[in-house]
C-alpha positions, -999 to +999 in steps of 0.1 A: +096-226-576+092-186-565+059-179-552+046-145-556+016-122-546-007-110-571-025-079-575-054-089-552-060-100-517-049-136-514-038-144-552-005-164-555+017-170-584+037-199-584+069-196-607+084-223-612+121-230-633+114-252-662+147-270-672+153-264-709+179-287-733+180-297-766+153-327-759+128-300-747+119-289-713+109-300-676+094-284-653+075-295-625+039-277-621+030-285-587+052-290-554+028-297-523+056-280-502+061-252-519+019-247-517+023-253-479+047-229-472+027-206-493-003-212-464-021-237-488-033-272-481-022-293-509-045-319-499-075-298-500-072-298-535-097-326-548-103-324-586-086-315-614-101-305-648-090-288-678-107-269-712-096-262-744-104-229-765-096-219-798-080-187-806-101-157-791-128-180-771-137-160-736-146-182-706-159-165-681-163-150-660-173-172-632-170-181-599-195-195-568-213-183-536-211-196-502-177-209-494-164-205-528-136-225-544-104-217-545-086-232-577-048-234-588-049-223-629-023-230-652-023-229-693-008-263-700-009-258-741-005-223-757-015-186-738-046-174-721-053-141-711-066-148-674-089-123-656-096-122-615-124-098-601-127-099-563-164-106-556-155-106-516-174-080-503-151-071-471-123-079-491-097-045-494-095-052-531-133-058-535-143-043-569-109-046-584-097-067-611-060-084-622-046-096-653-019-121-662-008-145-691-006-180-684+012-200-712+034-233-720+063-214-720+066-198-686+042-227-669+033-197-644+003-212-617-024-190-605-036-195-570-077-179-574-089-177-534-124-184-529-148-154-540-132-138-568-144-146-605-119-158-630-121-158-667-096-158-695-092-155-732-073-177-755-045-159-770-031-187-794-049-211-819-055-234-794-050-230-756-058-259-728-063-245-695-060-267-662-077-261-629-070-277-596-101-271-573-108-277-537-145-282-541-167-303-556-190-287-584-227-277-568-243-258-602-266-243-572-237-221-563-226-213-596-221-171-599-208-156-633-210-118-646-206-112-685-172-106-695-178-074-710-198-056-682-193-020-685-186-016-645-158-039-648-146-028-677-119-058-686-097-051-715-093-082-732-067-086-757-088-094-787-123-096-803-144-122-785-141-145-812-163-176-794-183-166-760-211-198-749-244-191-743-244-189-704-217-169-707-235-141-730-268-145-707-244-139-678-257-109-650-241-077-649-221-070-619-244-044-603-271-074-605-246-095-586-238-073-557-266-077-538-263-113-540-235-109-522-249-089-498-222-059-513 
């Protein structure tokens, strides 16, 4: 498994090398060493969860105030079109946002440090998404910007096709600045 940096401060990609035959594939989608020597704490990592979209659903985007959460992301079925924005105000890629495709194909693992939003896009008729997260859920923290705010300006690759409710009464992101004291 390669482990790579991402566009933004403190995003990791974790690459791993799925063994393919003629029964199918293996490929392992964590290695606790591999996170270590990458500066994580495998063991921090206390609940796993996972969604599933249809084609063109946007989740997102969302993250959490205080300490954050950081979260390992991978698309365990299909593609989604996953979206970081770094909400870290002293951060040196505050403001900026990254793009990558996680799929069943590539297994690809997103490493999502605390304080950056994430969001993502299914790009296949169905797409399950799985999160590793090293906090429990507090809904008091809970932070989330609409995905199509004009200062972000995310290019997602399709029509929203399904976007919840919370999501479309989402804040803009020069409402959430000063929440985070940007």
């Amino acid at each position: 498994m390669k482990v790579e940096q991402g566009e933004l401060d403190g995003v990791l990609l974790f690459r791993p090398s799925p063994h393919r035959d003629s029964r199918g594939l293996f490929t392992r989608t964590f290695d606790a060493a591999t996170a270590a020597a990458a500066g994580l704490d495998a063991c921090a990592f206390i609940q796993d969860s996972q969604s599933r979209s249809r084609l063109g659903t946007i989740r997102g985007l969302h993250g959490r105030s205080g300490r954050g959460e950081g979260k390992l992301v991978r698309c365990a079925r299909g593609a989604v079109h996953d979206v970081l924005v770094d909400a870290r105000p002293h951060s040196t890629t505050f403001g900026r946002s990254m793009a990558v495709r996680l799929d069943d194909e590539d297994f690809l693992t997103l490493y999502v440090p605390p304080g950056l939003l994430h969001g993502f896009q299914a790009l296949t008729d169905f797409a399950d998404t799985c999160y590793r997260i090293d906090r429990e859920h507090d809904p008091s923290a809970d932070l989330a910007v609409r995905y199509d705010d004009p200062d972000l300006a995310i290019a997602w690759p399709l029509p929203p096709a399904e976007v919840s409710p919370r999501d479309l009464d989402a804040g803009s992101w020069a409402e959430l600045l000063p929440r985070l004291g940007a």
